[in-house]
C-alpha positions as CSV (number, residue, x, y, z in Angstrom):
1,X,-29.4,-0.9,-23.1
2,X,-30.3,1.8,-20.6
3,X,-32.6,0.4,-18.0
4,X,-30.2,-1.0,-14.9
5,X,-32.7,-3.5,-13.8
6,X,-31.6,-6.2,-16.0
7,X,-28.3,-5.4,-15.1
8,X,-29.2,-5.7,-11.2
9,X,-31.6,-8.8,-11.7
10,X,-28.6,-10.3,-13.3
11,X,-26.1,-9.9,-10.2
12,X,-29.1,-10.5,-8.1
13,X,-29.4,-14.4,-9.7
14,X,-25.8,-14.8,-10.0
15,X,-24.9,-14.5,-13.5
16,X,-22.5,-12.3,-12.6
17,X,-21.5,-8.7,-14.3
18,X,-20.3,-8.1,-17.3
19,X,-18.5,-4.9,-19.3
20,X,-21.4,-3.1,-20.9
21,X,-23.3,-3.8,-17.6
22,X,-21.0,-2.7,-15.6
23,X,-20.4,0.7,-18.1
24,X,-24.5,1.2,-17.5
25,X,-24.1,1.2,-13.9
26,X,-21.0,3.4,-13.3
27,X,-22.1,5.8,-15.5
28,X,-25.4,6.2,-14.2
29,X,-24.1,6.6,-11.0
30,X,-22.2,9.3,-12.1
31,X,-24.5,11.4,-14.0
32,X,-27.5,10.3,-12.0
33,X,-29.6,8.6,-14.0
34,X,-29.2,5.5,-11.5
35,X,-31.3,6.1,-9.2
36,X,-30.6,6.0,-5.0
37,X,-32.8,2.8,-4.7
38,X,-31.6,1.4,-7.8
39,X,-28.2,1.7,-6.7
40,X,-28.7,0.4,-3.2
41,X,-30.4,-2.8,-5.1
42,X,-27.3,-3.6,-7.0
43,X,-25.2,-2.9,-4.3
44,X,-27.0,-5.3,-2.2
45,X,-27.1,-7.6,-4.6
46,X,-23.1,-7.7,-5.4
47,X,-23.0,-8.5,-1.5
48,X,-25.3,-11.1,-1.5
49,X,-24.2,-12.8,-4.3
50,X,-20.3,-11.3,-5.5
51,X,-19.5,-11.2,-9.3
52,X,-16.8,-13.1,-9.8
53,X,-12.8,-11.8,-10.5
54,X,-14.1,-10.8,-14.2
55,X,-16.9,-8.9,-12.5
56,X,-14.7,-7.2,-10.4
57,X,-12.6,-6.3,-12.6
58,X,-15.2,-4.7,-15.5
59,X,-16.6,-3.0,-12.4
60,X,-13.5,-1.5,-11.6
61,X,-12.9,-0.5,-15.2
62,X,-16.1,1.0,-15.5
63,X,-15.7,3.1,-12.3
64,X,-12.1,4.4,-13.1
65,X,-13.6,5.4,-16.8
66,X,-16.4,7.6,-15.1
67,X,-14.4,10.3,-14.6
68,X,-10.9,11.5,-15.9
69,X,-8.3,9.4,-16.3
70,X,-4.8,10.9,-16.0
71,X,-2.3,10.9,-19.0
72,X,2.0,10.8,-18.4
73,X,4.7,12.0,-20.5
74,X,7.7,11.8,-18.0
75,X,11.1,10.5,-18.4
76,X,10.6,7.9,-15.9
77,X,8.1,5.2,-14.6
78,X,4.6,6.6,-12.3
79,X,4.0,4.4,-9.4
80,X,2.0,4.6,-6.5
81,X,1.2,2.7,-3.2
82,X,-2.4,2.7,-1.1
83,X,-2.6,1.5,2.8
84,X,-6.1,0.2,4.2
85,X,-5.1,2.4,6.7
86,X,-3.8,2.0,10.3
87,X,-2.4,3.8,13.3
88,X,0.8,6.0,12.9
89,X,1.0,5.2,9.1
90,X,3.0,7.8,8.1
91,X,4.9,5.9,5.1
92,X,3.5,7.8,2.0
93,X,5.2,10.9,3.7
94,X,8.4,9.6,3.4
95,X,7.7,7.0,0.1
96,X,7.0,9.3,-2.2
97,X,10.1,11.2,-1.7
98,X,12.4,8.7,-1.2
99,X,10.9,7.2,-4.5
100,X,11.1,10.2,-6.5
101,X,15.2,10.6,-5.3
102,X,15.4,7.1,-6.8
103,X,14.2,8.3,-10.5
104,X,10.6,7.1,-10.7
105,X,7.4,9.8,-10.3
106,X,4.6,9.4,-7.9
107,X,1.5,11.4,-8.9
108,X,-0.5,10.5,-5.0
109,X,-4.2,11.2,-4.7
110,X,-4.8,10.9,-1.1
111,X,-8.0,11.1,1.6
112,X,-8.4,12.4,4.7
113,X,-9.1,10.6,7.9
114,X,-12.5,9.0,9.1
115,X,-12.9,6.9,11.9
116,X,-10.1,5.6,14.0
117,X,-7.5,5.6,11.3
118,X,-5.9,9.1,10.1
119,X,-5.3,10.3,6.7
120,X,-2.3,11.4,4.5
121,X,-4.0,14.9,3.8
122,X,-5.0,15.7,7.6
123,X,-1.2,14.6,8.6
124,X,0.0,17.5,5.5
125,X,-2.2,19.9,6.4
126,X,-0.7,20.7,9.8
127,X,2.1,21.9,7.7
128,X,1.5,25.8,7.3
129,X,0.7,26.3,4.1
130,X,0.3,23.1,2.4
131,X,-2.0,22.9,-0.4
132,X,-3.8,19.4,-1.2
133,X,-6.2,20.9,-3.5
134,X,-4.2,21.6,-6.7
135,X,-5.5,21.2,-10.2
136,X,-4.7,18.6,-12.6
137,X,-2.3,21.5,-14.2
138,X,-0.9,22.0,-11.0
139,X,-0.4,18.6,-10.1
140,X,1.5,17.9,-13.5
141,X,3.8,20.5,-13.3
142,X,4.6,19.3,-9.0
143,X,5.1,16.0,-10.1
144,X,7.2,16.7,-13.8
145,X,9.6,19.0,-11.3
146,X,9.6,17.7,-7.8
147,X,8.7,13.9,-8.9
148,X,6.4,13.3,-6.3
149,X,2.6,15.1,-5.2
150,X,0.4,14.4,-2.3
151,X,-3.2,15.9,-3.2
152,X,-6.4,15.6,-2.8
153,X,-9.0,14.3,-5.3
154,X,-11.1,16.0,-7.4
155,X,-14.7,15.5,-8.6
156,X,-13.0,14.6,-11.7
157,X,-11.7,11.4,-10.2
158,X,-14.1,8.2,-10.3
159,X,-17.5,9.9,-10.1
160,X,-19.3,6.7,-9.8
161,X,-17.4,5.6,-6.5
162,X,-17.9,8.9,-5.0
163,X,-21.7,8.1,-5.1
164,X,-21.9,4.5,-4.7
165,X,-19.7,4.9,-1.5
166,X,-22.1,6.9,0.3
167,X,-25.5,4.8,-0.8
168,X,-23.0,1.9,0.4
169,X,-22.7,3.5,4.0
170,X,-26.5,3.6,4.0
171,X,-27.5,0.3,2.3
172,X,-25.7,-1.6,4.5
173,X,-23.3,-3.1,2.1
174,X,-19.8,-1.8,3.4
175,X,-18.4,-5.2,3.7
176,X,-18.7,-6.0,0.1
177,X,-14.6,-7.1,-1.0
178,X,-16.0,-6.7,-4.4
179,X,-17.1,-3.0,-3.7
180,X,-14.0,-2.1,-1.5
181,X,-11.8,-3.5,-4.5
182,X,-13.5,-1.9,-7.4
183,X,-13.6,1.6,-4.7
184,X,-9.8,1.5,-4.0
185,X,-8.9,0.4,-7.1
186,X,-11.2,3.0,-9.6
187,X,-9.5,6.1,-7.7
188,X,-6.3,5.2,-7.9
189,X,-5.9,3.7,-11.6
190,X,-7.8,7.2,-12.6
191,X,-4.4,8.5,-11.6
192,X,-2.5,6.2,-14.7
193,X,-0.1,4.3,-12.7
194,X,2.3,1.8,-14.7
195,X,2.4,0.4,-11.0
196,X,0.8,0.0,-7.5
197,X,1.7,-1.4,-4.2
198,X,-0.8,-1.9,-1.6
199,X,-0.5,-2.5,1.9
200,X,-3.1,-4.3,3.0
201,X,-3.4,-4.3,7.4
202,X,-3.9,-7.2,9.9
203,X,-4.1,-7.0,13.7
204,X,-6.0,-5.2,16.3
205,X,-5.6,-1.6,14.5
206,X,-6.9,-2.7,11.1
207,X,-10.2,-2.6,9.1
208,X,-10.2,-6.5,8.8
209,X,-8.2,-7.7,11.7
210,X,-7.8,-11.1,10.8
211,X,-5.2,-12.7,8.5
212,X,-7.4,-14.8,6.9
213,X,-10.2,-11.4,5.6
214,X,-6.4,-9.3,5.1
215,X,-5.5,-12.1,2.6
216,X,-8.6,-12.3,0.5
217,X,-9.0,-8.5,0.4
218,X,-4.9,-8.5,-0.6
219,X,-5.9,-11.2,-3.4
220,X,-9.1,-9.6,-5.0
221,X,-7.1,-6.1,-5.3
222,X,-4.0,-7.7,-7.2
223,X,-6.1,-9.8,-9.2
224,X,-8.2,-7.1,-10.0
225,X,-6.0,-4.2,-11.0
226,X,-3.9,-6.5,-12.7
227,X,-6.9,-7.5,-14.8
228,X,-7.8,-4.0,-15.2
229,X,-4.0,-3.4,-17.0
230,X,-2.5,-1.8,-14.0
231,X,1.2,-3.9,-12.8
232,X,0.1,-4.9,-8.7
233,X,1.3,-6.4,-5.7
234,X,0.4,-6.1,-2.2
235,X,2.0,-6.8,1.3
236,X,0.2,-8.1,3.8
237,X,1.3,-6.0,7.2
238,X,1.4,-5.9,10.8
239,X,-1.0,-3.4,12.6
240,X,-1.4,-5.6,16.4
241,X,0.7,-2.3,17.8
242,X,1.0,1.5,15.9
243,X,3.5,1.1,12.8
244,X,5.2,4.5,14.2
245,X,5.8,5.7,17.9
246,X,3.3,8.8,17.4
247,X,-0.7,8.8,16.8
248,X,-1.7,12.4,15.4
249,X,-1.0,15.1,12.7
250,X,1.9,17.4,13.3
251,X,3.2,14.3,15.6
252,X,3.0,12.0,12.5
253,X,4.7,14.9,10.3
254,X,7.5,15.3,13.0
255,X,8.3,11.7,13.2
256,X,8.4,11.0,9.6
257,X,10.7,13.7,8.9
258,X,12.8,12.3,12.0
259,X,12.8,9.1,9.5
260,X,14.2,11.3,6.4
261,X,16.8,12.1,8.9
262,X,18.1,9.3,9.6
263,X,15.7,8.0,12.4
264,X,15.9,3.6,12.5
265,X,12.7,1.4,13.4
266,X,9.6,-0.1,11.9
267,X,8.6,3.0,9.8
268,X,11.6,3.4,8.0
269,X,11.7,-0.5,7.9
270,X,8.2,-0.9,6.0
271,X,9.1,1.8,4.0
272,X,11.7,0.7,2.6
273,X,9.7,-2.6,1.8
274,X,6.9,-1.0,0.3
275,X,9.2,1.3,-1.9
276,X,11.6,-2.0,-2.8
277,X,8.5,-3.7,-4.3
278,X,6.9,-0.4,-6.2
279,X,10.5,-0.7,-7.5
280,X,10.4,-4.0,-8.3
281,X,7.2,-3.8,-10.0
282,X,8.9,-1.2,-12.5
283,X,11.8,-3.3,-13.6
284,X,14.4,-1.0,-11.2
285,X,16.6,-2.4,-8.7
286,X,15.6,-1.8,-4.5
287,X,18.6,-2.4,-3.4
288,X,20.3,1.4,-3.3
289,X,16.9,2.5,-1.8
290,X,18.6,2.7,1.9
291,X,21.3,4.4,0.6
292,X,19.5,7.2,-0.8
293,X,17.3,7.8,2.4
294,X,20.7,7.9,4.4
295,X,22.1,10.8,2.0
296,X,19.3,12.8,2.2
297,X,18.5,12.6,-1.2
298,X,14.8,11.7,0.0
299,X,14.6,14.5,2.1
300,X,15.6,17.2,-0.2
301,X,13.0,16.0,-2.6
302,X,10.3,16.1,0.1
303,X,11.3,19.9,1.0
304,X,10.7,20.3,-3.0
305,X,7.2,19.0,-2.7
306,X,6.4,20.7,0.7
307,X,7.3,24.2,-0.6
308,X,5.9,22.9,-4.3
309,X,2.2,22.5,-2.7
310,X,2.8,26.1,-0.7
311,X,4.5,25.0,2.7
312,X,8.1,26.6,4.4
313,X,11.1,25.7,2.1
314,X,12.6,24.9,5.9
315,X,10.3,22.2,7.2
316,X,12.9,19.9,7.1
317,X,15.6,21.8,9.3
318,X,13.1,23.6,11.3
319,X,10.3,21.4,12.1
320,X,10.0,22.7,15.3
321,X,9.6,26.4,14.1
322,X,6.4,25.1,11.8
323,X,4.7,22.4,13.4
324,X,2.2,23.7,16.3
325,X,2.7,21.8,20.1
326,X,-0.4,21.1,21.7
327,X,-0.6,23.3,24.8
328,X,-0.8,20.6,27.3
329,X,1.6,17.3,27.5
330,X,1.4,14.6,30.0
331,X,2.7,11.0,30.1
332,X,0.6,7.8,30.6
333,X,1.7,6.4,33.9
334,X,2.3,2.7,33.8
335,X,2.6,-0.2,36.3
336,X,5.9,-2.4,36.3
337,X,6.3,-5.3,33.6
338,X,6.2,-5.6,29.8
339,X,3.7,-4.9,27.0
340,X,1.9,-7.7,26.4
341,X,-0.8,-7.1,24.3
342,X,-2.1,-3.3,22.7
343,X,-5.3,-2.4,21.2
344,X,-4.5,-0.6,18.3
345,X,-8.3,0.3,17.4
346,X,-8.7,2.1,20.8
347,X,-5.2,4.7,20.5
348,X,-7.0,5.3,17.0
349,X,-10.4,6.4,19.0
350,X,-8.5,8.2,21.7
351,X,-6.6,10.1,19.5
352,X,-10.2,11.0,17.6
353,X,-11.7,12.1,21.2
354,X,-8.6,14.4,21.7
355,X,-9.9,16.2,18.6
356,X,-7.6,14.8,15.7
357,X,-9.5,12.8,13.9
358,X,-13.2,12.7,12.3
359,X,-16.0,10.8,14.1
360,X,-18.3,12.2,10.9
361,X,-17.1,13.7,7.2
362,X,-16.6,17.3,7.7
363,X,-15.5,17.4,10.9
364,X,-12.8,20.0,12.2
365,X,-9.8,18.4,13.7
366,X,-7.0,19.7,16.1
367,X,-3.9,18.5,14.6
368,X,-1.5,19.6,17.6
369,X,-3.1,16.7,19.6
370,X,-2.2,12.6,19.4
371,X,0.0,10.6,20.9
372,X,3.7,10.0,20.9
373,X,6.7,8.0,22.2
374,X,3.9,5.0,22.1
375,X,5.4,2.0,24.3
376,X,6.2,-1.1,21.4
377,X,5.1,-4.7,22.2
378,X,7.6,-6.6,24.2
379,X,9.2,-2.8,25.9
380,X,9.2,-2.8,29.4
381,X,7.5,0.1,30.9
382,X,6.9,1.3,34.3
383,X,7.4,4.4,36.8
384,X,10.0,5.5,34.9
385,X,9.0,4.8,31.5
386,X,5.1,5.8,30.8
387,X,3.1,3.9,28.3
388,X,2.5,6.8,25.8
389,X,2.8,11.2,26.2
390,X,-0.5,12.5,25.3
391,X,-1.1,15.9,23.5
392,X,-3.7,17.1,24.4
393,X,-6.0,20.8,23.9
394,X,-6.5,21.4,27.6
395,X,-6.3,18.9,31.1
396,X,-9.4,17.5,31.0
397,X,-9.3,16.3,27.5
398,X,-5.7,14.7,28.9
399,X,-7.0,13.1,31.8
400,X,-9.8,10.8,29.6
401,X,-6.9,10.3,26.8
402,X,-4.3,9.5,29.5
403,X,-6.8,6.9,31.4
404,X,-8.2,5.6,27.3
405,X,-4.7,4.7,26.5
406,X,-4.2,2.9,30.0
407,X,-7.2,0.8,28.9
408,X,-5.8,0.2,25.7
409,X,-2.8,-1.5,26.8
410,X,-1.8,-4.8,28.8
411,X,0.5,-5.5,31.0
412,X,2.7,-8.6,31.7
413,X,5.1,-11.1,30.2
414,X,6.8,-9.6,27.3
415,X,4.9,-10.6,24.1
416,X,7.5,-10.9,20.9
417,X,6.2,-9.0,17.9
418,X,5.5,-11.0,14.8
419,X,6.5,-10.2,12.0
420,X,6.2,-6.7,10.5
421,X,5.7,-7.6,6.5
422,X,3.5,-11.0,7.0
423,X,2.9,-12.2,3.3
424,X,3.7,-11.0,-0.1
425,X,1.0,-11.3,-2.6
426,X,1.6,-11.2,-6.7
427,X,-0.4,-11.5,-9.6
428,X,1.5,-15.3,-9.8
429,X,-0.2,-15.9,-6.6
């Protein structure tokens, strides 16, 4: 069969989507012979109508096999973990190292930022130097010697989701959790993971901000990649304040290296989680993982991959010598009381209108500029204690971040943060 529109008609009447059908599609997205309206049409239709776990899972299949698919001959485990994305996520910066220091490899295909949440790649880049785009030789031998890599993908990588994310963007079909699970999923099991962790956002700063869309989303991804052959679990986390006390690229950087040093709070806390169950997933033990971030194992083997992918063998002594300041820094002035209640979503937009971040693909971003020492549900803050500092390009730009972040944030009785890791989901349920 060759002709998609039996395929489509199919999803269309809700007999669902099956592995040949699904091959058809994919691969027609990929060399072309699917066309735009014919992929909009099943698209719409798998929103309308959904196809099913199986579905999902041959779909997901179908997309990861339209491209390359990576091949491992290392001495150790390849695991991997993928955020939904949030506000001072910083974990796969400090993850992958501290993972490779404990004997398993992490081969990471990342994405830059779009919207109000930033991305692993813009966060390296402010590192002089470093290079995401590596080739598949390259990004063997980084990960074989360094045991971890942060890169970019290539067109190589699930052809059929690069197309069929852009007609969804245009179709109006987005929302799909079958498309988003069988998009996430297809680019990362291309990279032939024996495991994968996801951390899957709720609260104010998240795509889905409400428990109950986090938990399905959490659900169809572990049921799906475990279907597709790929061992999967997922954490269910907080984002109703910024997981790290910065907002912005070289900020990000800074503060996760902080972290490798020895810096305590909730993103060394969640990556410690995150890193205990990739263990976990592998048969290896969690419990030395603190241990070997304390010794600076983890940060020796992110200096590895820093000067691996082309940045200063020193970044992690010298920070301050490599990472560019913004040339203006104010604070956020703050009334007396307690942080009550933040929107995340809006410090993810200001940073974004200070220049680092993307409103469209393409974009260039700043990444001197963000936020840092962000005030923390529950903190007091006041005269003496400002809300946020803003980095910003020039004083104007700092005067609309300082008031955005004022709007972003509300004063008054002390709100108690819930918990940082809400649920734990497995492929046992």
């Amino acid at each position: 069969m060759t002709d998609p529109r039996p395929v489509i008609a199919a999803v269309r009447d809700g007999r669902g989507l099956d592995g040949p059908g699904a091959a058809l599609i994919a691969q027609g997205l990929a060399d072309g012979s699917v066309s735009d309206a014919q992929a909009g049409a099943f698209a719409m239709a798998v929103l309308t109508r959904g196809v099913g776990e199986a579905g999902r899972v041959a779909l997901t299949r179908a997309m990861r096999d339209s491209g390359h698919v990576m091949q491992w001959d290392l001495p150790g485990p390849v695991v991997d973990k993928h955020s939904t994305g949030g506000i001072g996520d910083t974990v796969s910066l400090i993850l992958a190292p501290l993972l490779a220091a404990s004997g398993v490899f992490v081969p990471m295909i990342s994405g830059r930022g779009l919207g109000h949440t930033g991305g692993t790649l813009d966060k390296l880049e402010a590192i002089p130097g470093y290079i995401c785009d590596q080739t598949e030789e390259q990004f063997l031998r980084i990960v074989k010697n360094t045991g971890c890599a942060i890169v970019a993908a290539t067109g190589d990588f699930a052809p059929a989701d690069r197309r069929l994310y852009a007609i969804r963007d245009e179709s109006g079909t987005v929302e799909s959790i079958d498309l988003i699970t069988a998009s996430i999923l297809s680019k990362k099991l291309a990279a032939g993971l024996d495991g994968l962790v996801l951390d899957v956002k709720a609260g104010s700063g998240a795509f889905l901000k409400t428990a109950e869309a986090s938990e399905r989303l959490a659900r169809a991804l572990v049921q799906t990649a475990n279907g597709a052959g790929c061992r999967t679990s997922a954490l269910i986390t907080d984002m109703d304040q910024p997981l790290a006390r910065s907002a912005g690229n070289a900020l990000e950087v800074a503060e996760a290296i902080r972290v490798l040093r020895g810096e305590r709070g909730a993103l060394r806390d969640l990556t410690l989680a995150l890193s205990a169950e990739c263990l976990r997933l592998v048969g290896r033990a969690g419990e030395g993982l603190a241990a070997t971030l304390d010794s600076g194992a983890a940060a020796e083997a992110f200096a590895r991959m820093v000067k691996a992918q082309g940045g200063p063998a020193d970044l992690i002594d010298r920070p301050e010598a490599h990472l560019t300041a913004a040339p203006v820094i104010r604070p956020v002035p703050a009334p007396e009381g307690a942080v009550a209640q933040i929107d995340v979503t809006a410090l993810g937009h200001t940073v974004v209108a200070l220049g680092g971040g993307r409103a469209r693909a393409g974009e260039r971003i700043d990444h001197r500029v963000g936020l840092d020492r962000l005030a923390r549900l529950g903190e007091a803050v006041g005269p003496d204690a400002p809300l946020a500092m803003v980095h910003a390009a020039d004083d104007t730009a700092a005067e609309v971040a300082i008031a955005a972040v004022q709007a972003a944030y509300r004063i008054g009785a002390a709100a108690t943060p819930g918990p940082l890791v809400r649920d734990r989901i497995t492929a046992d349920g």
